[in-house]
Each structure stands twice: as C-alpha cells, then as structure tokens.
C-alpha positions in Angstrom: 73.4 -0.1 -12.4 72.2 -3.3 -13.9 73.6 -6.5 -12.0 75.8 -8.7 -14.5 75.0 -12.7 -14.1 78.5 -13.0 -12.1 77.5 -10.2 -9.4 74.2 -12.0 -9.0 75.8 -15.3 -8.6 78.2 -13.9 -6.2 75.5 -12.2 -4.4 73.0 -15.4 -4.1 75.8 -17.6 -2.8 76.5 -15.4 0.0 73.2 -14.7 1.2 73.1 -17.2 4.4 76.4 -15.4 5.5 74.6 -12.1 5.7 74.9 -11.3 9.5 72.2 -8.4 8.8 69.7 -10.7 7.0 67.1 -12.0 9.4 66.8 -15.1 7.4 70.5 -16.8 8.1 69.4 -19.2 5.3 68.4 -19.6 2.0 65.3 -21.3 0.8 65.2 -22.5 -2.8 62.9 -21.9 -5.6 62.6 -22.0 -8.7 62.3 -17.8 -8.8 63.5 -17.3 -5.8 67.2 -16.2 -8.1 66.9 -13.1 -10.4 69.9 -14.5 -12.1 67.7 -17.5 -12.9 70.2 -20.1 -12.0 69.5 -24.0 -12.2 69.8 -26.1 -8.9 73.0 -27.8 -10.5 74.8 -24.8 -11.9 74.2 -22.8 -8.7 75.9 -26.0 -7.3 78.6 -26.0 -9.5 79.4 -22.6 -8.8 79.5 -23.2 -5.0 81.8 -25.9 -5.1 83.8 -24.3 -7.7 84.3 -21.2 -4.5 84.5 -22.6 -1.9 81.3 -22.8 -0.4 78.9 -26.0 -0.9 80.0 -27.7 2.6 79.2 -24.4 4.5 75.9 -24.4 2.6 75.3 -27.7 3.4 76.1 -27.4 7.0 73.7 -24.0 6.9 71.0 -26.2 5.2 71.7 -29.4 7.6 71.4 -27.4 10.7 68.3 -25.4 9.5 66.4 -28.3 9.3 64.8 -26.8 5.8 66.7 -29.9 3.3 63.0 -30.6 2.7 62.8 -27.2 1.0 65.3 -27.9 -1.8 65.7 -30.0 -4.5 67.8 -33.3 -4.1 69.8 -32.2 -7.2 70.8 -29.2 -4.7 71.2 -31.0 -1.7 72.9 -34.0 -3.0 75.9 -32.8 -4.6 76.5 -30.4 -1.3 76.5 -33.3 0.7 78.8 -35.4 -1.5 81.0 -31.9 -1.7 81.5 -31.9 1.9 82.2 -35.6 2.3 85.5 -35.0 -0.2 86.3 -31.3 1.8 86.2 -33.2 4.9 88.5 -36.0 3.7 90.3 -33.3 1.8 91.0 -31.5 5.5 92.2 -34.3 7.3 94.5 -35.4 4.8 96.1 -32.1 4.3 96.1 -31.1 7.9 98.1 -34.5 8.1 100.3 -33.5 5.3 101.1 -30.1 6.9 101.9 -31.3 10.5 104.2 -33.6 9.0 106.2 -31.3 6.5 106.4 -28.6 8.9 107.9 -31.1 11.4 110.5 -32.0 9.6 111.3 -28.8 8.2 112.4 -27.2 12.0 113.6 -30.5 12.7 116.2 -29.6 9.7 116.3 -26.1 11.4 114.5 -24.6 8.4 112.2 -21.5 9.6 108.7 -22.1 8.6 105.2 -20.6 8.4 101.7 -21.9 7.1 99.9 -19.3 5.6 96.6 -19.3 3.6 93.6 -21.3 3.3 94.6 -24.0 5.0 95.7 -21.9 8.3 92.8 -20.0 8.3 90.4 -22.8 8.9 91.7 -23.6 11.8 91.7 -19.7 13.0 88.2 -19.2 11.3 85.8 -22.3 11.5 84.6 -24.4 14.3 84.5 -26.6 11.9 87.3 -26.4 10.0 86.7 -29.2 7.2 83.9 -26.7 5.9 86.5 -24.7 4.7 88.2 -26.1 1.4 91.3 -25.6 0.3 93.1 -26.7 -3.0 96.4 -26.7 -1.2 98.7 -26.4 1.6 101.0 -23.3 1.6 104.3 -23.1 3.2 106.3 -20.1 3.6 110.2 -19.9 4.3 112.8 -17.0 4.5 114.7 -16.3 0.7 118.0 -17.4 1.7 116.0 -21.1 3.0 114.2 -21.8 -0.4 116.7 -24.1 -2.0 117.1 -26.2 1.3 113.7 -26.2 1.8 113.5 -28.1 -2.2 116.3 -30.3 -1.3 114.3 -31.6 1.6 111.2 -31.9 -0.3 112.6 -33.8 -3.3 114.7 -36.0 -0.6 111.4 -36.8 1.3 110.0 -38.1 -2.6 107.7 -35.0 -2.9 107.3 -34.2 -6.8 107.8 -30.6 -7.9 106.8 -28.9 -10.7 108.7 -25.8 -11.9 106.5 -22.5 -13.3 108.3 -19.9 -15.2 105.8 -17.6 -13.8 105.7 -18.1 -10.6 109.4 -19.3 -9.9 110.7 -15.6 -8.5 108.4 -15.9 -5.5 106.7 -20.3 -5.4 107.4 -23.4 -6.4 104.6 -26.3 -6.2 105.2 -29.7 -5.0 102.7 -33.0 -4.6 103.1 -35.3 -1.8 100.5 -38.4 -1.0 97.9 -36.5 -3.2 98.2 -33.2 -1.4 99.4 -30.2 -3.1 102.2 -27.7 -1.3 103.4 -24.3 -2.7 106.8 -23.8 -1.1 106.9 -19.7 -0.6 109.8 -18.1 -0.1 107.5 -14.6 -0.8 104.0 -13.9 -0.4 104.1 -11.5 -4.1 106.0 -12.0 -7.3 109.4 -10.0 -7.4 108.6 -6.0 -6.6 105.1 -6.0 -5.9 105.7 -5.0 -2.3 108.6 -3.4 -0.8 111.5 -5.4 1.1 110.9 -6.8 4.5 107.8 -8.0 4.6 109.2 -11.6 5.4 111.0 -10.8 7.8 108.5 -9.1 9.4 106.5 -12.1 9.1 108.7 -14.6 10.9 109.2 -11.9 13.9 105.9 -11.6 14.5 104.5 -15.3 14.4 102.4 -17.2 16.8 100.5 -20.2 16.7 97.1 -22.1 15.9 97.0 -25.9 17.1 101.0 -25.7 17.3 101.4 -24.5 13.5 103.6 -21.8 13.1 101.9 -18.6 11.3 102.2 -14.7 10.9 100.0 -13.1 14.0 97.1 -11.0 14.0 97.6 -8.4 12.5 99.7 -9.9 9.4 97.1 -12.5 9.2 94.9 -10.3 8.3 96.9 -8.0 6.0 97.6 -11.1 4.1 93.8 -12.1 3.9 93.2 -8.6 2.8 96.3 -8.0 0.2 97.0 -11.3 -1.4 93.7 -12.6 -3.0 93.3 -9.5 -5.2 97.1 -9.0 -5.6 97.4 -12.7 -7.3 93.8 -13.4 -8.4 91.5 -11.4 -10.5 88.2 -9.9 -7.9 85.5 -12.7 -7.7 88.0 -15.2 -9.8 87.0 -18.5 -8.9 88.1 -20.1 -5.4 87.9 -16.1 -4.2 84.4 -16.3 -3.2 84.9 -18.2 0.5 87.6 -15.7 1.1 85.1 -13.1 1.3 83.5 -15.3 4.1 86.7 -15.7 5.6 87.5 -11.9 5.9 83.6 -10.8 7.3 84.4 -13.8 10.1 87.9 -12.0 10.7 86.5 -8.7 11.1 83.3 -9.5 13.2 85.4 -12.2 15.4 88.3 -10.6 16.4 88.4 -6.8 16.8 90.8 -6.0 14.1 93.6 -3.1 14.8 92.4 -1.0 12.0 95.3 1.5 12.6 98.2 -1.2 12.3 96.6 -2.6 9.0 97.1 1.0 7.7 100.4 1.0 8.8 101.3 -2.5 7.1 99.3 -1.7 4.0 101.1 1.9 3.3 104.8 0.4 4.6 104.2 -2.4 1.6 102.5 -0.5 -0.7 99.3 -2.4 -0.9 96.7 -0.1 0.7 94.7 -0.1 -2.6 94.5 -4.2 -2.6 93.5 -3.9 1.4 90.7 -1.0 0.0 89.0 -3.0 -2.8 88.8 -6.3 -0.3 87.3 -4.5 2.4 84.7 -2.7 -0.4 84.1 -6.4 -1.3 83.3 -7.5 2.1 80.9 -4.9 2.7 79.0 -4.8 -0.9 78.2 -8.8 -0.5 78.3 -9.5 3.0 77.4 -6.2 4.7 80.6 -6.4 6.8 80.7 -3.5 9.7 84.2 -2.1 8.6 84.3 1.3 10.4 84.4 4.1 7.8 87.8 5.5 9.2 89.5 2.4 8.3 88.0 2.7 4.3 89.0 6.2 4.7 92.8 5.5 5.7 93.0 3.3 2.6 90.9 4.8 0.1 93.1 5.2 -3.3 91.2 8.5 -4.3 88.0 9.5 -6.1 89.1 8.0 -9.7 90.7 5.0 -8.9 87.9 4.0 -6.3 85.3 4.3 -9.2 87.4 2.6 -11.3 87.7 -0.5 -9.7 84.5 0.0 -8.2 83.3 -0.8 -11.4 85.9 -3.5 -12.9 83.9 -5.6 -10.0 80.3 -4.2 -10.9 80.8 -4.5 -14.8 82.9 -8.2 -14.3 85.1 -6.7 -17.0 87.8 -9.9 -15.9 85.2 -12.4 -17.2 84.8 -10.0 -20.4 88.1 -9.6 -21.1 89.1 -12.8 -20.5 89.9 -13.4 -24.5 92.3 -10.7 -24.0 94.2 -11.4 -21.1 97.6 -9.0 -21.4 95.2 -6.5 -21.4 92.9 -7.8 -18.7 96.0 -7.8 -16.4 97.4 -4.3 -17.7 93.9 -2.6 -16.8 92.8 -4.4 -13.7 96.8 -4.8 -11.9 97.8 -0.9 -12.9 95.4 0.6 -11.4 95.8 -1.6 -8.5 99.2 -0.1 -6.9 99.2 2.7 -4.8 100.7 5.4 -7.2 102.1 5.4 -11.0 105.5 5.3 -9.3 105.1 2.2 -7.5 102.7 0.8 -11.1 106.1 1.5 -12.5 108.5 -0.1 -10.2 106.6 -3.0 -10.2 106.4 -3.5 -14.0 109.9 -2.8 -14.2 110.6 -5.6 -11.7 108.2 -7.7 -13.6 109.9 -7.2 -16.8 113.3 -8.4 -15.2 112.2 -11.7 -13.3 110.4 -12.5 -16.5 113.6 -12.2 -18.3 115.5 -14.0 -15.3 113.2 -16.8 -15.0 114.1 -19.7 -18.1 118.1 -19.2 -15.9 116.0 -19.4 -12.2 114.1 -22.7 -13.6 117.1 -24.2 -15.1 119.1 -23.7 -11.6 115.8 -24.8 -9.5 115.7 -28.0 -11.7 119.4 -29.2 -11.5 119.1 -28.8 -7.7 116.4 -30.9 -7.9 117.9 -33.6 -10.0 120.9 -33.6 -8.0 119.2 -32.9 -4.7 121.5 -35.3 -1.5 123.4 -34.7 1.8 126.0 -32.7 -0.2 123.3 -29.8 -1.4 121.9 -30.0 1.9 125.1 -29.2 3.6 125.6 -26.1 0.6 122.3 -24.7 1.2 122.1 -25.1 4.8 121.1 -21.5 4.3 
C-alpha cells in the first residue's frame, strides 16, 4: 500500500519513540525522509503535534545537535522554551481554579493533557498542552460558570459544543469547563459518575484512576478529533508510555469500553499505537475490542488513505463516513445521530440560557445553582 505524505510525516516524527528501534534517535539528512520533508516544515509539523520539546530533549540528551541543521534545532529549542513556560503557567492556573472550586464545594476532576503530563513525563513541561480541562458532575455546570465569570474568567459560548463544554480564558490560559467527556448520546449514561467514584490523585489534583485514565486516553481523541488530526500526534506517545509503564488491566478496559459503547474508538487507538510506535498490546486485548472484519478494514484504511485530509472540502461527509462507522453497532450509529440531531436543535435555547447566567452571574445564582 503506497504511504500517503501524512502517514510518512506521522511515521518520521515518531521514530525516536520507537522502543523496538535500536537507534532511540533520529539523525537528520537531507534523504534521510522518503517523504522528502524540509528541516522547517518537519518542524512545523512537530510543534503543530505536540512533539518538538520531546525532540529537543531526545536530541539535547543524545549529544548528536551537531548532526542537524540549526534551522531544525533552533526552532525546537525556542518551542520548548514557550511549552515550559506554557506548563508552569497552566499548572499554576489549574491548582488555583480547582482550589477554589472544592473550596465552593463544587466536585472537580482534571482530565486530559494537562493531567497526563504529570502521570506520564518526568518531565512534564515536554508535554504541551493547548489547555486545561476541568470536569464537573451535570447538575454542577452552571455553578461551576457562575464561579468562573465571578473570579473574571472570560467565556465563550459554542453552539456546538455547549451540550457537553464551555471554554473560558483566565491570565492567558485556556479552561474547558466539562460537565461530559462526549457530546449528548455518544456514550451511554453514567460514565461521570463513574468517574468521580473512582478518582485518585497526581501531585494533589483530583483525576479519574487507572483504569478510566486510560479509557479516556484511549476513547476521547478519536471520538472528538479526526485520527492523526493535528495535536493527536503526542497522544500516541502518551498512550505507548501508558501501556509500557503501567501494566494496564486489559480486561477492565473491555469492560468500560463495551458498558459505554466505545470499544471501536478503544480498537482504532490501540491499532494506532502499534502501527507507529510498535506498542506491545497483547493480541487478546485487540481481540476483545475488534469491531469485525469490515469495519476493521475500513477504518484501517481511512488512517492509511488520510481520507480526513482528502475530504476535508467536504466536511458533513467527512464526519458522516469517518464517525458512523465509528460506534459499535448501526443501533448505537443511530441513537447517537438521533441525539445529535436534538442537541443541535436544543442548542441556540442552551446558549441563550448559558449567556444570561453569565451576564447576571452574583451571590444570588450562586445560592440557585448551589447544585
């Protein structure tokens, strides 16, 4: 099968993180990439996933800089300069909102990127994330805005997102406000719940344990993102470290991933892991999520073919063909564009309510939606 520019790109950038590669570097050259690549775009597209500071920190503690061109190495090193400073600030940010939200009695979880750095990475500023992401029980969302907006965080309000998120800035630093991990009827009910009885803690920051960690890290990215969309990239890194640092309990992923109907999501991630990264995920585990001989091709090769960068100019029918065959079943396809269809219709009422709260936002709402 002939490699498309994107799988080559994909497969260069992760080739220091392949644990079965003798060489835990890479040297470059000018041929050295089939894709043929330039120095700055292959930059550009590391920074753009994730990964220039844990190249640069591969490179730094190699001792090969010498080997690459300072039009490589440079913007690496300036790109994890900002990622550190990006790190402490939202690290900052995080300890602070989360603080105040159980000080307000408001139950709280970090989840996500900026979480998983500190589980993950000795090092945790070579991780980047875009944003910090919060997550809070339904019936706590609209006390969680009013403290937001009281504490002079600015929101803004996305039609599309609005059933499940709602973004906020504060001192530079972005927050997503969840009150659920998937839009409306992507997953069945409970999952939340589930999250906030099984937490524990990193550092003395609330999140979901092990095992739900993990399901997350396997489930989300390709729930909400197209596969090898950009910023997906690290994630792959950040799954191959999960499974190879901490003995995953392969049968209780199975159980999460068939209770909330995303097996298939936890399938194609694990298939992602293992094409780029060689990741030892044990074949029973692949077999107890497989989604079946024509769905595994399928999407086997929507990733092989990039058909999400071809169909980008089309993108109702980049989401119908990729998200479809996704689910575990035409029944649950079905349920979930039903559900779709109604929070799409619900959300211009949903925005209008989230936007007078925040307008009116004082001790009185915070009383009212005390929960």
């Amino acid at each position: 099968m002939q490699t498309t520019p994107l799988i080559q790109l994909v497969s260069d950038a992760l080739k220091p993180f392949r644990m079965a590669e003798g060489n835990r570097t890479h040297e470059w050259s000018g041929t050295d990439y089939s894709s043929g690549t330039e120095p700055e775009a292959f930059v550009r597209f590391l920074s753009s996933n994730g990964l220039a500071p844990l190249w640069f920190d591969h490179i730094h503690r190699s001792g090969s800089a010498g080997s690459y061109p300072a039009s490589f190495v440079e913007p690496l090193r300036t790109a994890t300069i900002k990622a550190t400073i990006a790190q402490a600030q939202q690290t900052a940010i995080l300890r602070e909102t989360i603080q105040y939200l159980q000080e307000a009695e408001v139950p709280v979880l970090a989840i996500k990127g900026a979480v998983l750095r500190l589980c993950l990475y000795e090092r945790p500023e070579l991780r980047p994330s875009l944003d910090i992401d919060l997550l809070v029980p339904p019936e706590y969302r609209k006390r969680a805005t009013c403290l937001f907006t009281r504490n002079g965080m600015q929101s803004e309000v996305e039609p599309a997102s609005i059933d499940h998120e709602l973004a906020f800035l504060h001192k530079g630093v972005a927050i997503d406000l969840h009150w659920d991990v998937f839009r409306a009827g992507r997953s069945e009910p409970g999952l939340i719940a589930e999250l906030f009885e099984r937490q524990t803690t990193v550092d003395g920051i609330p999140i979901p344990d092990q095992n739900h960690n993990f399901y997350l890290m396997l489930t989300h990215p390709v729930i909400t993102n197209y596969p090898l969309s950009e910023l997906s990239v690290v994630r792959l890194v950040d799954i191959d470290r999960w499974v190879r640092n901490n003995n995953p309990d392969w049968d209780q992923i199975a159980a999460l991933t068939h209770r909330y109907r995303t097996r298939t999501a936890a399938w194609l991630s694990l298939v992602l892991v293992q094409r780029f990264l060689g990741t030892p995920v044990p074949a029973t585990a692949i077999r107890s999520l497989h989604p079946g001989a024509i769905r595994s091709r399928y999407l086997r090769l929507w990733v092989e073919k990039d058909l999400s960068t071809r169909l980008r100019g089309s993108p109702r029918a980049r989401q119908f063909l990729y998200s479809l065959p996704l689910h575990d079943s035409l029944l649950n396809a079905a349920k979930d564009s039903l559900s779709y269809l109604k929070s799409r219709n619900a959300s211009a009422p949903a925005v209008a309510s989230f936007e007078r709260l925040i307008r009116r936002c004082g001790p009185k709402e915070l009383r009212e939606h005390k929960k």
